[in-house]
VEXMAR-430520 format. One record per residue (C-alpha): residue number from 1; residue in three letters; x, y, z. Coordinates in nm, 4 decimals. Example, Ala and Ser with C-alpha at 12.3 -4.5 7.8 and 13.67 -1.06 7.14 Angstrom:
pos	code	c1	c2	c3
1	ALA	1.2300	-0.4500	0.7800;
2	SER	1.3670	-0.1060	0.7140;
***
This chain:
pos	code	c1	c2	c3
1	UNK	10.4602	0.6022	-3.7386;
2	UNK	10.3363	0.9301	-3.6208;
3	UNK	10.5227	1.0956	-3.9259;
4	UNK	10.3478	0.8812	-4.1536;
5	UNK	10.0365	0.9516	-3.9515;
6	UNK	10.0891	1.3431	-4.0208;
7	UNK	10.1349	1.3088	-4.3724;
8	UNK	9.8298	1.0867	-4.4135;
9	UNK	9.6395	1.3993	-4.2590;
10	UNK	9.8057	1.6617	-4.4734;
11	UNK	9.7362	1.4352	-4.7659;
12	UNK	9.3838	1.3811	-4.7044;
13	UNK	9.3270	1.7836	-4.5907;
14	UNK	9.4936	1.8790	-4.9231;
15	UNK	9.3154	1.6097	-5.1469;
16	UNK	9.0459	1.7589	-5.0017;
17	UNK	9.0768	2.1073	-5.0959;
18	UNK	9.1997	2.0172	-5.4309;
19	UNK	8.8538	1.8336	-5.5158;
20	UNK	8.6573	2.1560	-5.3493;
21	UNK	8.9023	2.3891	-5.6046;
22	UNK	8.8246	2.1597	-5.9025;
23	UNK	8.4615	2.1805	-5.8787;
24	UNK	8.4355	2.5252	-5.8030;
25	UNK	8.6196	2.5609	-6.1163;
26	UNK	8.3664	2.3130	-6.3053;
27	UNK	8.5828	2.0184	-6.3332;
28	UNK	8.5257	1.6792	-6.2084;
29	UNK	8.8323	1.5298	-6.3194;
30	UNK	9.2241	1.4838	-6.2595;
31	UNK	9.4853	1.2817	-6.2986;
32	UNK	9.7011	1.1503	-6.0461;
33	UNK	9.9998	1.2864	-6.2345;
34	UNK	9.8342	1.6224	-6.2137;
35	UNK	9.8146	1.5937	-5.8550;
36	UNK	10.1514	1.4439	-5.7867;
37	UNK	10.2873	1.8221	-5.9450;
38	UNK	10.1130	2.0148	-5.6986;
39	UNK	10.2325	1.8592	-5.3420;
40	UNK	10.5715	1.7120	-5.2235;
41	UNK	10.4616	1.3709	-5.1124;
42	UNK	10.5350	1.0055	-5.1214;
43	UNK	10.3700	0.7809	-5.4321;
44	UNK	10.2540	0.5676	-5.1557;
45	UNK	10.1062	0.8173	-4.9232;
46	UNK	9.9352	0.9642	-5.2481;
47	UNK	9.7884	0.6571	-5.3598;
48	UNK	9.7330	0.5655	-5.0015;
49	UNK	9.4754	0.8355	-4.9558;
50	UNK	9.3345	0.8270	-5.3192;
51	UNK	9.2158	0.4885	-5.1862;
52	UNK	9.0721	0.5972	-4.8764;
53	UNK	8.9255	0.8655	-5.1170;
54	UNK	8.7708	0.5822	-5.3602;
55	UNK	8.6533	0.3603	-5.0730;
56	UNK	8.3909	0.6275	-4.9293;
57	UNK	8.2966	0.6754	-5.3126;
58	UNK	8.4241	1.0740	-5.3381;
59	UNK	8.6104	0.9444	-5.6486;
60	UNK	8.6757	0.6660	-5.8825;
61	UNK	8.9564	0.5628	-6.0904;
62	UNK	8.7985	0.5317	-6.4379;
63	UNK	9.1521	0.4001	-6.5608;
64	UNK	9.5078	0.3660	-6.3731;
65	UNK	9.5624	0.7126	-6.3075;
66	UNK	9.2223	0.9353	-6.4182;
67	UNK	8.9744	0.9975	-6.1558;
68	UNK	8.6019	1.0871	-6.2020;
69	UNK	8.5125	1.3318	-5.8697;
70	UNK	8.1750	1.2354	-5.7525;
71	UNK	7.9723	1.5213	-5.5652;
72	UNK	7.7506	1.3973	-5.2550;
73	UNK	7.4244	1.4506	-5.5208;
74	UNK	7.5695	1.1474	-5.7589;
75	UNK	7.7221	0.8685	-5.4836;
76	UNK	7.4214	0.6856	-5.5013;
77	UNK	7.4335	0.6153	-5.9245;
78	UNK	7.8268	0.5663	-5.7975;
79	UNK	7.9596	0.7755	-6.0947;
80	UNK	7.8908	1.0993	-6.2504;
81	UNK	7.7210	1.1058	-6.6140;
82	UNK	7.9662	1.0560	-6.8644;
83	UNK	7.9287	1.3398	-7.0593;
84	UNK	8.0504	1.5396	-6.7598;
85	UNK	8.4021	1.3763	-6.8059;
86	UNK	8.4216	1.1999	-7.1077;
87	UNK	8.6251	1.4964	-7.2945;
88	UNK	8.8548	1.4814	-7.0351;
89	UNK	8.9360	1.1131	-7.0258;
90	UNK	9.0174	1.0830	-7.4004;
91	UNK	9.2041	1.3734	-7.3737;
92	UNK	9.3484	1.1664	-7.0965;
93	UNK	9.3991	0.9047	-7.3610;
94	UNK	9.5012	1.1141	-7.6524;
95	UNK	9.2140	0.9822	-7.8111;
96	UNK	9.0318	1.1399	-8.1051;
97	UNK	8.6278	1.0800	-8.0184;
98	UNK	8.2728	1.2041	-8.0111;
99	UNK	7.9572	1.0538	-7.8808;
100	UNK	7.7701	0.8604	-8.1020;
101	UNK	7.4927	0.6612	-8.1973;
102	UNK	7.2009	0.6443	-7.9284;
103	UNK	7.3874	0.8513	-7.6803;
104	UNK	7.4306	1.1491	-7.9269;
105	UNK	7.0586	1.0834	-8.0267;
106	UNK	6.9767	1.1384	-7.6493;
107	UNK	7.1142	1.4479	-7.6562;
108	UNK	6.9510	1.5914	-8.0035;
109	UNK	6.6346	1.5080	-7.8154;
110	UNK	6.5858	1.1902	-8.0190;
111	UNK	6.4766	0.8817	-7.8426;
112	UNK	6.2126	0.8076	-7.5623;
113	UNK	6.4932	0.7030	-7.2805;
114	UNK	6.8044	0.7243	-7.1957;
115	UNK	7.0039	0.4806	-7.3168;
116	UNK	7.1631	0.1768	-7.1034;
117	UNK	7.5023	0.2171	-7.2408;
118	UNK	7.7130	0.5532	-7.3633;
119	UNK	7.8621	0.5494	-7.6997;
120	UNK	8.2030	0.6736	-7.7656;
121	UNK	8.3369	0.6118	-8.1339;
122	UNK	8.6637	0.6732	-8.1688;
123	UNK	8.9848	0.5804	-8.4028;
124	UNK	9.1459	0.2483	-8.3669;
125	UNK	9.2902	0.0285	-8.1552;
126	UNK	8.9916	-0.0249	-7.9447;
127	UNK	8.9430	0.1209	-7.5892;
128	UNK	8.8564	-0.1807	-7.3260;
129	UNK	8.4721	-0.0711	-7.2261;
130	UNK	8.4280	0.1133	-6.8826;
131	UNK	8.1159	-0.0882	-6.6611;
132	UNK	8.0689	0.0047	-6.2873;
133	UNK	7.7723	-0.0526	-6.1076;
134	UNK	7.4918	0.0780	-6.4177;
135	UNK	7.7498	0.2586	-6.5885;
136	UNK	7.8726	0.0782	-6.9155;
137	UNK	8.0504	0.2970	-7.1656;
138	UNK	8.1772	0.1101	-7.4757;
139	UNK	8.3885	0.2294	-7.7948;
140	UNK	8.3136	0.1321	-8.1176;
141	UNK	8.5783	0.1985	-8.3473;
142	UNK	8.6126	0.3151	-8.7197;
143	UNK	8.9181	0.3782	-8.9360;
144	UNK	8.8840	0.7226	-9.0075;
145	UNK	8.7932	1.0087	-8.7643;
146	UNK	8.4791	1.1872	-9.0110;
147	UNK	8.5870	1.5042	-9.1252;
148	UNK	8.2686	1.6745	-9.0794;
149	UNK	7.9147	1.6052	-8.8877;
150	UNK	8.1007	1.6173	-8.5332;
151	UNK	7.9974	1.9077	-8.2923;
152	UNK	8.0954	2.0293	-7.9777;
153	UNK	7.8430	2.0922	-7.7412;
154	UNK	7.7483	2.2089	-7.4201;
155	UNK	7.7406	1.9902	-7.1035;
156	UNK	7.7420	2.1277	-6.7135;
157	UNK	8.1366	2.0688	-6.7055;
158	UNK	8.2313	2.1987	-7.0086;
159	UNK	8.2614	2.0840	-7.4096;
160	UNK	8.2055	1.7453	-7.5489;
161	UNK	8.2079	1.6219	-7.9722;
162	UNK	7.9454	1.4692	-8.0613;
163	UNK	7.7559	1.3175	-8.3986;
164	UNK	7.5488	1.5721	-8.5680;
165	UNK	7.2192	1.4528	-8.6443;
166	UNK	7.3206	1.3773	-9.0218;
167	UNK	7.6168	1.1873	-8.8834;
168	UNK	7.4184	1.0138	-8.5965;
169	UNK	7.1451	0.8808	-8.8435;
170	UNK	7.4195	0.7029	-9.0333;
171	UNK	7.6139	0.5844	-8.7690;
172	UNK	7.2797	0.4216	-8.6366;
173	UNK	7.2311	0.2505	-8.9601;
174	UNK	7.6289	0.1495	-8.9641;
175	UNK	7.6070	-0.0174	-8.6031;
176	UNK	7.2431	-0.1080	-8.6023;
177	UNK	7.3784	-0.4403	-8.3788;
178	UNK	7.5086	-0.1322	-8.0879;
179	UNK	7.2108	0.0248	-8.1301;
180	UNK	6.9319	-0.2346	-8.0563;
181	UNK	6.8594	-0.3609	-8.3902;
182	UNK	6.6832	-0.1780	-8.6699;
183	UNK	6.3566	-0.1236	-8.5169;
184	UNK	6.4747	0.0215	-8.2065;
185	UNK	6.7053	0.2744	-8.4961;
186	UNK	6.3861	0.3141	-8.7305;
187	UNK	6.1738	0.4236	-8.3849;
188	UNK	6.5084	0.7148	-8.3497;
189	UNK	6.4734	0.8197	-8.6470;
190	UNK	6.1303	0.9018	-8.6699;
191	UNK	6.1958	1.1434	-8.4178;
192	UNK	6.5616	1.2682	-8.5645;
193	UNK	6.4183	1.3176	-8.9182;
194	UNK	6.2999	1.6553	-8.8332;
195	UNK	6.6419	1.8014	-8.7685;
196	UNK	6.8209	1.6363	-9.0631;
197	UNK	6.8347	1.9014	-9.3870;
198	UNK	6.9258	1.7415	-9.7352;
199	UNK	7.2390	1.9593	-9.7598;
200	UNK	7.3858	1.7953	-9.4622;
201	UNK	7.3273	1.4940	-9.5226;
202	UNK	7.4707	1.5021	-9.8531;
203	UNK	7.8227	1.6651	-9.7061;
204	UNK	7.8252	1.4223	-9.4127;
205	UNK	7.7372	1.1002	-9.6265;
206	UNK	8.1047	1.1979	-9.8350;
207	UNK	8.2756	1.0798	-9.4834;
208	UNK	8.3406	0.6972	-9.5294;
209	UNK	8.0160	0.6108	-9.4379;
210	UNK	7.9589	0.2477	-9.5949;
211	UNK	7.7101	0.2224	-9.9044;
212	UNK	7.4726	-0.0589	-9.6942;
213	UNK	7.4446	0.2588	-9.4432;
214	UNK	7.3349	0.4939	-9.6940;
215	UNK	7.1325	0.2082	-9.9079;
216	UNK	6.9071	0.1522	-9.5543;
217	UNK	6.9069	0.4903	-9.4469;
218	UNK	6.7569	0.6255	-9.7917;
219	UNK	6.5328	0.3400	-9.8054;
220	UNK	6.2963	0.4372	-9.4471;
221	UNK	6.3218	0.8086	-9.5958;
222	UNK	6.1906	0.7099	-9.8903;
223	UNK	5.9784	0.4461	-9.8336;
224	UNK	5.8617	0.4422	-9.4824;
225	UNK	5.8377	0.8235	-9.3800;
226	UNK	5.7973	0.9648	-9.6969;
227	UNK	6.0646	1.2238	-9.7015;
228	UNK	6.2086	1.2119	-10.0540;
229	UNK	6.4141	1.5310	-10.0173;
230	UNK	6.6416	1.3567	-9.7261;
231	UNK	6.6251	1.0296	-9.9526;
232	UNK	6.7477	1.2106	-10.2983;
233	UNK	7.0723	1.3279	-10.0820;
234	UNK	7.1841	0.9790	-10.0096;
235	UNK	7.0907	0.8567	-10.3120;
236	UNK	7.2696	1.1095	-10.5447;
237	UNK	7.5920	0.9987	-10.3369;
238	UNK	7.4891	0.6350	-10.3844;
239	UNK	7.5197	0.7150	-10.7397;
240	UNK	7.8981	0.7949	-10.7027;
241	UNK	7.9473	0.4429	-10.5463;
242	UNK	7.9061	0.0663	-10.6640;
243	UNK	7.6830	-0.0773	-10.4435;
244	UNK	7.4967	-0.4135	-10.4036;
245	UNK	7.1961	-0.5749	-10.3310;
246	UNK	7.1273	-0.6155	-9.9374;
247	UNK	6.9062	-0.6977	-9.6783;
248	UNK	6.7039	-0.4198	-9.5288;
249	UNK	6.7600	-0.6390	-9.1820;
250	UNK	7.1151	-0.7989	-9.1351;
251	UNK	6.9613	-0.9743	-8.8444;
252	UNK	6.6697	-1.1278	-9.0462;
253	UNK	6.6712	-1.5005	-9.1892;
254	UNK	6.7477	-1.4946	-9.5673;
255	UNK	6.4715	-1.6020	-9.7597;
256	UNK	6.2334	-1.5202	-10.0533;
257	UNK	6.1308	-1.1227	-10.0354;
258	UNK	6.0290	-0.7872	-10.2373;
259	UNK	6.3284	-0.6169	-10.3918;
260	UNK	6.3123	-0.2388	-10.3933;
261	UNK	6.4885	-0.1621	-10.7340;
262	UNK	6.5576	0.1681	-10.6310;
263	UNK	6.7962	0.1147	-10.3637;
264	UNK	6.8860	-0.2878	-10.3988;
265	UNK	6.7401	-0.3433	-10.1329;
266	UNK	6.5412	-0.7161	-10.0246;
267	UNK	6.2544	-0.5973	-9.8153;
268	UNK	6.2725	-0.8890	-9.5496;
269	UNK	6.1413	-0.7282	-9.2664;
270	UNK	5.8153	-0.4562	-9.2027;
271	UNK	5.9089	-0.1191	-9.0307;
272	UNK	5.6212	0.0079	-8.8039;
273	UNK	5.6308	0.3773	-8.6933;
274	UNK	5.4094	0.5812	-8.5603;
275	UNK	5.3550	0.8805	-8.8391;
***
């Protein structure tokens, strides 16, 4: 008993220090497996004290055997943002990723809040979503990693991938569903537009980015904020495609409505922005 009392005290002194060496380093992250190579100890004693550890909220097992470190500053959200561990944890995984859609938005400065739930697209099979306390992280999936439009930018722990802008305004348009419906993406936009350049668009659109994407994307450049030079890229790759007629809403009833000849598209819903 005392022996196992000693060793719970060495284990919680030296889980201890190894969270105060980790952030001093930047890094609020490990892995159990990490830690298990740095101290001769018992699996039980170890996991005995990680659960102390995750009881009085200092960390949190994200999945069996990755722990997010949370500082004093962050105990009350009960989880740090994700983009201060999210590299980490599909490295974890072995996961190719980047953060997408309104998340990736967010940080282009697109958007007027934060959005409720982080978006982390990523190659199949699907990753079970993450949800504790407000935290909900979800993964949509596509079949192909993009080859281009994914950069790596700067966060207060490090690197993460995310959508360029180019790649983020299609992805919108691919999961308008995830991202609140098209005039929660059309309000985005408005504000993204400005940081979108014709040549990018045109090298990002030749990643598998579905034709109904590109048809509804070029169709609020060209029709509803008047930017024909970001509409003429999608629609000279359009023109290396079949595509189909559509409706500008997916969510929309079907009914009777204008058809823009342009971009086959039935106009069955009006976009309001403010221009």
């Amino acid at each position: 008993m005392i022996d196992s009392f000693c060793e719970q005290n060495q284990m919680k002194s030296y889980l201890d220090s190894y969270i105060e060496s980790l952030l001093a380093t930047g890094r609020f992250c490990f892995t159990r497996s990490e830690l298990r190579k740095t101290l001769e100890s018992s699996d039980a004693a170890i996991q005995q004290c990680l659960g102390r550890f995750a009881r009085k909220q200092m960390i949190h097992a994200v999945r069996n055997g990755f722990y997010v470190i949370i500082p004093p500053e962050h105990r009350n959200a009960g989880l740090l943002p994700p983009e201060m561990f999210i590299d980490d944890f599909m490295r974890y995984l072995n996961r190719p990723y980047y953060v997408g859609l309104l998340s990736a938005a967010a940080l282009h400065g697109a958007g007027h809040q934060q959005p409720q739930t982080f978006s982390v697209i990523t190659a199949k099979p699907p990753i079970r979503p993450i949800q504790y306390k407000n935290l909900k992280i979800h993964f949509p999936v596509k079949s192909e990693t993009p080859q281009n439009g994914i950069e790596r930018k700067k966060t207060p722990s490090g690197y993460i991938s995310v959508s360029s802008p180019e790649l983020t305004a299609m992805d919108l348009m691919t999961y308008l569903k995830q991202s609140g419906g098209m005039d929660a993406v059309v309000a985005v936009l408005e504000e993204l537009c400005e940081q979108l350049t014709p040549e990018k668009l045109q090298q990002v659109a030749r990643n598998s980015i579905p034709a109904t994407a590109l048809q509804r994307l070029g169709f609020v450049f060209d029709e509803v904020f008047n930017r024909d030079e970001l509409a003429e890229a999608l629609y000279i790759e359009l023109q290396t495609r079949k595509f189909f007629h559509i409706p500008l809403n997916p969510a929309e009833t079907k009914g009777s409505h204008p058809i823009n000849k342009k971009w086959k598209i039935s106009v069955n819903t009006d976009l309001e922005v403010d221009l």
